[in-house]
N, C-alpha and C positions, 0 to 999 in steps of 0.2 A: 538451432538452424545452421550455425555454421559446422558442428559435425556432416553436417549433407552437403555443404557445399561442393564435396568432392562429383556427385552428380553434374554439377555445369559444366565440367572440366570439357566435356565433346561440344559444347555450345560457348565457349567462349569466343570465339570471333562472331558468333550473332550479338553473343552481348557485347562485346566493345563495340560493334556496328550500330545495335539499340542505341548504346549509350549516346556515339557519336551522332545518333539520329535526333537523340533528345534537346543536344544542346543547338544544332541546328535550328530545331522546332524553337527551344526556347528563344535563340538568337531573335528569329522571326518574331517569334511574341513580344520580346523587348523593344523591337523596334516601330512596330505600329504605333502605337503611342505618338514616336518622335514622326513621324511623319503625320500623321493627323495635328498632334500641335501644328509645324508646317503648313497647313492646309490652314487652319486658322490664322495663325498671327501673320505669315506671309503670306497666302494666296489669296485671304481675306483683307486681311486689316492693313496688309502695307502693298494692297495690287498684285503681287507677283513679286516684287522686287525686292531682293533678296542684303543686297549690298547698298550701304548710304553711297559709295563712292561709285558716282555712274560708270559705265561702260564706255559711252561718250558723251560729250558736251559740247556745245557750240563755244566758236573764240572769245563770242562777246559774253557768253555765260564763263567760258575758262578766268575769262579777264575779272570779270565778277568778283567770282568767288576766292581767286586769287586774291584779293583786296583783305580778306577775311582770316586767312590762316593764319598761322602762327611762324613768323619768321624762320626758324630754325625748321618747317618743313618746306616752303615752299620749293625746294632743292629735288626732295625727294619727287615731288609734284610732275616735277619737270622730269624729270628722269621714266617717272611713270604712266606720262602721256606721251601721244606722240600727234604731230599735226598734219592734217588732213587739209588740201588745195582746193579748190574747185580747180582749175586748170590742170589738176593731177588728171593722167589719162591708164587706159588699161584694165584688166578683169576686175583685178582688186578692186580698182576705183569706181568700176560699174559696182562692183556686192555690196560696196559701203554707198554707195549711192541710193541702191534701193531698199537698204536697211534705213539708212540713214537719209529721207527725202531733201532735207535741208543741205547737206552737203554739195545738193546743185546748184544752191545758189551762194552759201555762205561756207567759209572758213572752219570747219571743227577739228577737235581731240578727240584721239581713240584710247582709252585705255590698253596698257600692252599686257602683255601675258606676266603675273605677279608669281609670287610664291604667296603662300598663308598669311602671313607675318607680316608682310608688304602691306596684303589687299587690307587685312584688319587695322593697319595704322591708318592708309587711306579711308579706310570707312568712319574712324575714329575723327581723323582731323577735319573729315567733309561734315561732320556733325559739329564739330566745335564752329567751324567755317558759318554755317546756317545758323547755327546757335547766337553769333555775336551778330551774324547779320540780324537778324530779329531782335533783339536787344537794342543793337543799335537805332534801328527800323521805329520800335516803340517810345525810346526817348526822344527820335528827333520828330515822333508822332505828335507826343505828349507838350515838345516846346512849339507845334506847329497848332498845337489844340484840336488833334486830330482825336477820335477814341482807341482806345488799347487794340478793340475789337480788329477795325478798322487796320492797325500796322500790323499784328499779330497772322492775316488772314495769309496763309500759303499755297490756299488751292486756285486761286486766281489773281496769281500776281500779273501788275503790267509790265513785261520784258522791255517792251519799247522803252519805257520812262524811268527804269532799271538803269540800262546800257545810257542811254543820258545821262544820267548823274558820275559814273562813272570819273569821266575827270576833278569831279567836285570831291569824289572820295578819295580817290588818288593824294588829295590834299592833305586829307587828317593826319596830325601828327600818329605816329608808330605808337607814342605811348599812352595815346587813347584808345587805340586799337586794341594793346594790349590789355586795358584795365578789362574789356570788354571780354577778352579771349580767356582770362585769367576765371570770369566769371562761370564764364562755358565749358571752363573744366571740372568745374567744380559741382557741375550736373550729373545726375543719373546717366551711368552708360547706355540704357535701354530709352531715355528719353531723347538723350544725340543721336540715336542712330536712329529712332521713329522719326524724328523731323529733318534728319540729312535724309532721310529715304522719301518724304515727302516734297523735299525741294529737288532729288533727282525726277522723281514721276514730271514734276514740271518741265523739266528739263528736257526729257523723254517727248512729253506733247509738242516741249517746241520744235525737236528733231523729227518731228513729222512722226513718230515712232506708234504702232497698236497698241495703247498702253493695258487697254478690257483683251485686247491678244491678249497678251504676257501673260495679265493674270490667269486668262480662259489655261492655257497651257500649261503653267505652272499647278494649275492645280490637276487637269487634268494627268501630267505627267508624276504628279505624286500620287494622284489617285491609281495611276496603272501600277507604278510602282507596290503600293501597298497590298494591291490583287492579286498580283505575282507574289508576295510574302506570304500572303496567305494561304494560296496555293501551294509552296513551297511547304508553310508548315503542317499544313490539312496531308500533303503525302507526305510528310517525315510522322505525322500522326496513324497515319494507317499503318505504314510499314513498320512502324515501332512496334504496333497493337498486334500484327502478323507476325512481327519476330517473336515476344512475349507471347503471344500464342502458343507455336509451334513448339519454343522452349520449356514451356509451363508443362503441356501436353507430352512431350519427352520426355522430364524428370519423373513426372507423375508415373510414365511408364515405364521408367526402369525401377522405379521405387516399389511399386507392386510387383516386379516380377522379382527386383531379390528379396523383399519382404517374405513373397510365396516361396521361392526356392528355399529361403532358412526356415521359415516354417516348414516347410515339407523334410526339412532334413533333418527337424528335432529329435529329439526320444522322449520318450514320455516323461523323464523330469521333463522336460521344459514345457512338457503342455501342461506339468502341473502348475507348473509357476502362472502362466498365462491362460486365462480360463479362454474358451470357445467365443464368447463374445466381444472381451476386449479384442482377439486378433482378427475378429472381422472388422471391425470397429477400428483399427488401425490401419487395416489395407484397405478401408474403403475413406469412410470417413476424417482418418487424420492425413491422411494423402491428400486427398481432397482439399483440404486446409493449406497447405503447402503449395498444393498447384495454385489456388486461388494468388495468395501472396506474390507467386511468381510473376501472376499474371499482370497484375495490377501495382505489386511491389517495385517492379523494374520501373516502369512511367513515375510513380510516384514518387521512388525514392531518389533517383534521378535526376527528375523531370523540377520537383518542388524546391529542393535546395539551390538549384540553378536559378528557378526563378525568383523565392524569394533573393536570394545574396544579389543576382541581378536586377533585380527591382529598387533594391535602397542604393545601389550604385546609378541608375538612371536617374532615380527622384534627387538623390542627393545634386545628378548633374543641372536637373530645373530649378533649384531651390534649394539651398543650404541651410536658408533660415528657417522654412517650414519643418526640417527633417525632427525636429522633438514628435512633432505627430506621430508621425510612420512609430515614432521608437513609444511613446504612449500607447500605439496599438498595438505593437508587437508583444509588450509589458505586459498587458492586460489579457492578449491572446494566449500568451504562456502561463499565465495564472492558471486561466480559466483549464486549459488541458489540462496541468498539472493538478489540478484538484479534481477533477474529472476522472482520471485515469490512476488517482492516488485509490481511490474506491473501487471504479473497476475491476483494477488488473486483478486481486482476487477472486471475483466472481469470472474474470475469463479463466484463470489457471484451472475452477472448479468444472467449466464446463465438459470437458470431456472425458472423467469418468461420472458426468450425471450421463452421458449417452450411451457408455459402457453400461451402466446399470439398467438404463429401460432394452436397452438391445439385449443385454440375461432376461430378464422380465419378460419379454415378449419372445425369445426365443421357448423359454421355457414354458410358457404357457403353449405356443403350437406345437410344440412336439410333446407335451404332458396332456391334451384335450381331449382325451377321451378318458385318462384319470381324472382328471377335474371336475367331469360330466359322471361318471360314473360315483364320485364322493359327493356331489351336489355344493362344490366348493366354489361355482361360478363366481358369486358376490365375493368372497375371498379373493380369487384372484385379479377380482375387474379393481379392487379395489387397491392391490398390491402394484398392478399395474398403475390404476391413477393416480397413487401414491410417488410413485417414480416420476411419469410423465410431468404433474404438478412441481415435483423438483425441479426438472430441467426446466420447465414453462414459466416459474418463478425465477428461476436464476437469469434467464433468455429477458426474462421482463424487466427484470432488473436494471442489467445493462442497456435494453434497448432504450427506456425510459433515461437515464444519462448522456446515451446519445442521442435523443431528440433532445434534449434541453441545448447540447452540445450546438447545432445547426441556427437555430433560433439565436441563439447568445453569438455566435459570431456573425450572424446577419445583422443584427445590434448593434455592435461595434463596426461592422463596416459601413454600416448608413452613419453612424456617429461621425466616424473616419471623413466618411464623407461631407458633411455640413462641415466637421473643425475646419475640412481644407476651402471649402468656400468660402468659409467666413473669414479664415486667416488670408486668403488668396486673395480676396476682393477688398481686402486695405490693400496689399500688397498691389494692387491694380490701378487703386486710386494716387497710392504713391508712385504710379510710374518706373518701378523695381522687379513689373513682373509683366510678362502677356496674358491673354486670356488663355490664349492655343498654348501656355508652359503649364498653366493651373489646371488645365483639363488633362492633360500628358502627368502632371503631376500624380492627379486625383485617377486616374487609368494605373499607374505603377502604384498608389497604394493599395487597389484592389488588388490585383497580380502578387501582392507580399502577403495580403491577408489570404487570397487562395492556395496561395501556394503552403502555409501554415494549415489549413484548410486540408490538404489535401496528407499534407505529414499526420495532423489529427487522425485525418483515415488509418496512417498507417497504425499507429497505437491501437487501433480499432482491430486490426486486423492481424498484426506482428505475435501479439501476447497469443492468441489463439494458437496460431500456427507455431509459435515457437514449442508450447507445449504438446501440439500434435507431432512435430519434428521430434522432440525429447523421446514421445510414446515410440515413434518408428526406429529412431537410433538405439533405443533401448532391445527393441526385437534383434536388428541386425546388428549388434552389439553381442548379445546373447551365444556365447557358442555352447554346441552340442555338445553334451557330458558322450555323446558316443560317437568315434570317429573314426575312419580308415586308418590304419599305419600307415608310414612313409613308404614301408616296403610290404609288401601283400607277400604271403605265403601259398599256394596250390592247394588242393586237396589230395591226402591221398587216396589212390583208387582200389587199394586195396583192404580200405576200411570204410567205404560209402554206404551211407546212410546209418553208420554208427554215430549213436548220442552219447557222449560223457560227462559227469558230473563229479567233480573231484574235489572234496572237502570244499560246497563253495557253500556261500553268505552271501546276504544282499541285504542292504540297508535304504530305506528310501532317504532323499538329500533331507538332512536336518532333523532326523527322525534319533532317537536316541539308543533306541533297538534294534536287533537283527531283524527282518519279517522272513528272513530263512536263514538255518543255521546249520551249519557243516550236515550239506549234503551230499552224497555219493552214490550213483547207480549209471547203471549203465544200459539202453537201448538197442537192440542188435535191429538189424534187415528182418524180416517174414516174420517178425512178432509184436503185436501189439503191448504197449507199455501206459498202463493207465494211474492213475492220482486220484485219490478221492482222501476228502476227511471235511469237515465242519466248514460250515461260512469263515473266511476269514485266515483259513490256516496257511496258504501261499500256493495254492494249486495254479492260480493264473498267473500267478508274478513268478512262480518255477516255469512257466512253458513259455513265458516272457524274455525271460534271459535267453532263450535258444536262438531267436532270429534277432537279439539285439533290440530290444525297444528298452531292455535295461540293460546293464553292463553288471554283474558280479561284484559285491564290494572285495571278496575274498574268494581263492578258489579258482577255479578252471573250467570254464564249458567249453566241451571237443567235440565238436562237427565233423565226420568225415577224417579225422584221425588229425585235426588240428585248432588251436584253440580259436574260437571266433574274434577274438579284438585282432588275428594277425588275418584275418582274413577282410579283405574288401565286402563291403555290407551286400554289395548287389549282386559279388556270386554268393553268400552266404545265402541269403533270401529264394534266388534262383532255385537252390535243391529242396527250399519247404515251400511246402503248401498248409497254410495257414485259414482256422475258421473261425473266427472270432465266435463268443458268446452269443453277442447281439450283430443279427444278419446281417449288413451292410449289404446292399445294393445299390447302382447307377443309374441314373436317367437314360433309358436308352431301348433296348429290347433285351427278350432274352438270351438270343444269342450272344450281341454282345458283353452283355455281363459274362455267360462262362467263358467268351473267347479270353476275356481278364488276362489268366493267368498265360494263355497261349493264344496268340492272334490269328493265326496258322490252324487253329487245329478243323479239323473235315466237320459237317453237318453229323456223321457219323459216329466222330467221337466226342459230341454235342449228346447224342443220342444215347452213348453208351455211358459217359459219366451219370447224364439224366436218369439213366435205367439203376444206378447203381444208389443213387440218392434218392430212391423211390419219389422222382419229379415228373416221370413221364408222362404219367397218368396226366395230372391236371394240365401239365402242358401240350400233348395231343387234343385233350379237350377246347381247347382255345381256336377259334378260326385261322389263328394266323401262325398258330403254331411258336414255332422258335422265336418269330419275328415279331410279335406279340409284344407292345411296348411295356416299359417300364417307368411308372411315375417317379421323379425324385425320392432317394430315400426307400425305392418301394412299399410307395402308402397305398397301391392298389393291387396286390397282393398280403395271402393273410401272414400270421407269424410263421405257420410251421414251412409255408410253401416258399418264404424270406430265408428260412433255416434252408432248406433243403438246394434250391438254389447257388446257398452260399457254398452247402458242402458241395456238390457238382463241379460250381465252377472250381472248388482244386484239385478235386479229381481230375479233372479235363488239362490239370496243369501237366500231372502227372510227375510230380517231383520224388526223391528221394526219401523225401521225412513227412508224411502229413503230423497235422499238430492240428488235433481235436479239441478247441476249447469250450468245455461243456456245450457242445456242438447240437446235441441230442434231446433238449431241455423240453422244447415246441412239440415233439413228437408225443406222438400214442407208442403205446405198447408194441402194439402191430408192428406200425412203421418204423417204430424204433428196431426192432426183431430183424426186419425183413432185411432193413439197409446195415445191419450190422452181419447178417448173412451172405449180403450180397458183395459189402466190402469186405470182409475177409480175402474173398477168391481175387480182386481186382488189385488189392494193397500188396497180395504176396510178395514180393518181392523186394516191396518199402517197408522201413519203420512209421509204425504208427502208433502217437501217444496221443491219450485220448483223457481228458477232464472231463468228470464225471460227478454228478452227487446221485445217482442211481448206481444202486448195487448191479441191477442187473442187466447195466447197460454192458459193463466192466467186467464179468463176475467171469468170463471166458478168454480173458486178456491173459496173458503167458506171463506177467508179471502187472502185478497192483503193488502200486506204493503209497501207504497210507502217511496222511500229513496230521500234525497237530499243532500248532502253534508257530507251525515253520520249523516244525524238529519230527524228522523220519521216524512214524513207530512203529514199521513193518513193513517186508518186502517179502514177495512172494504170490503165491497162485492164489485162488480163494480158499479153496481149501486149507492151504496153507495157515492163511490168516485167520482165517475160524476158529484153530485152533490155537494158534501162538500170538496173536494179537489183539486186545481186550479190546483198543480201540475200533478196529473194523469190524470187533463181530458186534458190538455194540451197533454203530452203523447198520449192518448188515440187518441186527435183529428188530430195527426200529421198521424195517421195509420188507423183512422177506416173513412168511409162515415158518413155526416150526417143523414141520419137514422139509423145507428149502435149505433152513439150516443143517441140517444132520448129513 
């Protein structure tokens, strides 16, 4: 995978723009949580009100609670209120008026504008404050024989008979005060601050204040707030999925197109290396693989390590004590992959040459079906087929069955996840150490750590595949061509056009131990045909091979036009041959454009005249549509010879300097063989023409025949010639011609 990373390099500011879109998103996901806790333990449980230490307070509630503090703050107290008149006049004193109703008739404190640190000590010592008062409140209940119940109550205290007592409390000695104050430290933080926020709400009713407002508002404003995060993240989610799109779809296509460029610029080593199916099967299917990755790689691999690492950093911040859980789940999540994926990865690495093997299998079979039919091997090959298809279907089954057990086991563990933290949360509740809205924000971020494992899970799912589909494609465009341009191209010269030379060469296929030709030497002029023949096997196609470069010479010289071909650029070399392979090759298309092929340019006429010359007219006038007469892929609706015939046309029509007949003439009859070897004579004059042959009497009129044997020359010359001076062609000769043909 990371050999291809050189592909993103034009999509790098999408993906740093993903990335930063990811952790936006995640930002957002982090925080829902915290604000729904919010919506609970403060919009619900404590009204609205967010702070023990009110906003404001009336003088005789100041006075109050003042009575309560702890010596060494009430400094701070006073510094941090400020007092409000009723005979104050002016706007301010109207806003605080109709915030504050009581302020028309009575004397209050406004809290002033704090820093953090401030506001939290006053929150802290307004808790301690209520704390001793209730303490207090319950012992001088208890000596009055009042019940707990009764002095404990703070949602309807009497204020009036409060502010009464006041001078009586004034009284108590400081270090009675204190023993009390001493006591109220030594409470739970979260229980001072529930019960100062509960003696503020009071506070609040008595400043005339909407206290079901507050709440109504507070929750509503955290509600709006949380809608807009959502929204927030829902479009950092699409634009993500739109960037990873667009970029997935990019790589994928530049990856097939330099996959197809190097494949199209191989030579035939390299298609040996690489059968026909594997490099479909890499430019379609292991790209595919890759693109996938991309797609969903980016989000997830992103997207899930942010949110787990950010998850046990929020849980940690509700809960320190509960955090064993989270790391218990995590524990048990990483087992479970790890053993999961210890099994798999093998069968992912195997999958994709099981799909190379049924793509040979089923290639093989469509383009072998009418030998298949013709040997009554049907049940053979359905079986060879199901044979394959069963491999991959087992293999596919294998790992799917691991990942479904996968899905199920961590839904398990996260409902586990889920009851540990209610059950550990709900002591933690009864002790007063925790909120409800922090256990639910709690149990919300360990799902968020389990999914986001969850979703890393996917990527092992998905990584092992692709990486091996990556491996297959790096390996292609890895691959360089055993035949290649020089730095510096040489010209032709024009004074030796369409002469062939062959000067002591050899050719070895890669890895092979033997020559399959061995010091060869002859030479091809203009207005003569130059033919090959000798035994299956002997190097007649891998000798007309080396001319346009699909092999390269181990040893030796081939001279094109009075220059050796490795100094020549491949594309004018090609340019002056016209080339007919064995097996016809035709394109999807019509007839014309098949022979325009070689020439895009060339007129209906000289469509006409090559056709006449490859004895094709015939059947192609017969057609309604003539030239334009389409062609099936492959040309599966045309027969062999009319495939052959075709083929040779369109290089006629090229009109190059060299044709190169490779056993071009095999499809024909006699006749037609005759005719278009009559009719190409007068059309070639001017070009060299070498012609592969295993008929004598295809060849038998060629100005020079060169007999092969084992890939070592054992005869050159006319037929006549070799009739006589060469055992091997007249042997050839005599297996196919009559005794008077011979003589």
């Amino acid at each position: 995978m990371i050999k291809l990373a050189r592909y993103l390099k034009p999509y790098l500011l999408s993906l740093f723009f993903a990335i930063a879109l990811l952790v936006c998103q995640a930002i957002c996901d982090l925080n829902l949580p915290n604000f729904m806790s919010n919506i609970v333990s403060t919009g619900i449980q404590q009204g609205g009100i967010d702070h023990a230490a009110p906003e404001a307070i009336s003088a005789n509630g100041y006075t109050l609670m003042r009575l309560f503090l702890p010596e060494e703050q009430k400094q701070l107290w006073e510094e941090s209120y400020t007092k409000l008149s009723t005979s104050d006049t002016g706007n301010e004193h109207d806003k605080y008026v109709k915030k504050y109703p009581l302020l028309a008739q009575e004397d209050i404190y406004v809290r002033n504008d704090v820093n953090k640190e401030t506001l939290a000590q006053l929150n802290q010592d307004f808790g301690i404050a209520t704390w001793t008062f209730l303490k207090f409140s319950e012992d001088s209940a208890a000596q009055n024989g009042q019940t707990t119940e009764q002095a404990e109550g703070i949602s309807d205290l009497d204020f009036s008979a409060l502010y009464a007592m006041i001078p009586t409390l004034e009284q108590i000695p400081s270090s009675v005060m204190k023993t009390y104050q001493d006591q109220a430290s030594g409470m739970q933080e979260l229980m001072l601050n529930q019960s100062g926020i509960a003696m503020t709400r009071n506070f609040y009713q008595e400043l005339g204040m909407d206290v079901n407002g507050i709440q109504t508002r507070y929750i509503i404003n955290n509600g709006l707030i949380m809608l807009a995060i959502a929204l927030c993240g829902g479009l950092a989610t699409v634009l993500v999925t739109l960037i990873a799109s667009r970029m997935a779809a990019g790589v994928s296509r530049d990856l097939r197109k330099d996959v197809f460029r190097k494949v199209s610029n191989f030579s035939n080593n390299e298609f040996d290396k690489f059968s026909t199916a594997s490099l479909i099967t890499r430019t379609t299917n292991d790209i595919t693989q890759v693109q996938m990755v991309l797609l969903m790689g980016l989000r997830l691999m992103c997207y899930a390590p942010i949110m787990g690492g950010g998850g046990v950093i929020m849980a940690l911040g509700k809960s320190v004590s509960m955090s064993w859980v989270i790391a218990l789940s995590v524990v048990v999540l990483i087992g479970l992959i790890g053993v999961i994926f210890a099994i798999a990865m093998p069968r992912f690495k195997k999958m994709q040459s099981l799909i190379d093997r049924l793509n040979l299998v089923a290639r093989e079979n469509l383009n072998g079906l009418m030998v298949i039919r013709a040997f009554g091997t049907e049940k053979f090959e359905k079986d060879r087929y199901e044979t394959a298809n069963m491999n991959l279907a087992k293999n596919q089954l294998f790992v799917n069955r691991l990942m479904v057990v996968l899905m199920p086991a961590m839904m398990f563990i996260m409902n586990c996840t889920n009851i540990l933290i209610v059950w550990v949360g709900a002591q933690q509740i009864a002790n007063s150490s925790m909120q409800i809205g922090d256990m639910m924000a709690f149990m919300q971020y360990a799902m968020q750590i389990i999914i986001a494992f969850l979703m890393i899970s996917m990527m092992f799912i998905l990584v092992p595949r692709a990486s091996v589909s990556a491996n297959r494609i790096q390996e292609v465009l890895a691959t360089e061509s055993s035949v290649n341009d020089p730095e510096k191209t040489q010209p032709f010269d024009e004074s030796k056009t369409g002469v062939v030379e062959f000067k002591d060469v050899c050719f070895r296929y890669h890895g092979a131990d033997e020559n399959v030709l061995d010091h060869i030497t002859f030479t091809a002029k203009p207005g003569q045909t130059t033919a090959f023949i000798g035994s299956t096997g002997s190097g007649k196609s891998t000798l007309v091979n080396l001319i346009p470069r699909f092999y390269d010479a181990t040893e030796g010289e081939v001279i094109v036009n009075g220059v050796n071909v490795k100094d020549v650029a491949q594309h004018d070399l090609r340019d002056v041959i016209g080339y007919v392979p064995q097996k016809g090759i035709l394109f999807k298309g019509t007839i014309a454009s098949n022979l325009r092929y070689g020439d895009e340019n060339a007129s209906l006429e000289e469509l006409e005249a090559a056709s006449a010359v490859a004895q094709a007219i015939d059947f192609i006038s017969k057609k309604p549509e003539g030239f334009e007469s389409p062609i099936a892929e492959g040309g599966s609706n045309v027969s062999g010879g009319q495939k052959q015939r075709l083929s040779i046309a369109r290089a006629l029509t090229k009109k190059p300097d060299i044709y190169i007949f490779d056993d071009s003439f095999s499809a024909l009859d006699f006749k037609t063989d005759a005719a278009l070897r009559h009719a190409l004579k007068e059309y070639t004059s001017d070009s060299t023409v070498l012609i592969v042959a295993q008929r004598v009497g295809t060849i038998m009129n060629a100005e020079q025949i060169i007999v092969l044997d084992e890939g070592k020359v054992m005869g050159i010359g006319t037929h006549e010639e070799l009739l006589k001076n060469c055992p091997t062609y007249y042997e050839i000769a005599a297996s196919q011609l009559s005794k008077e043909e011979l003589e």
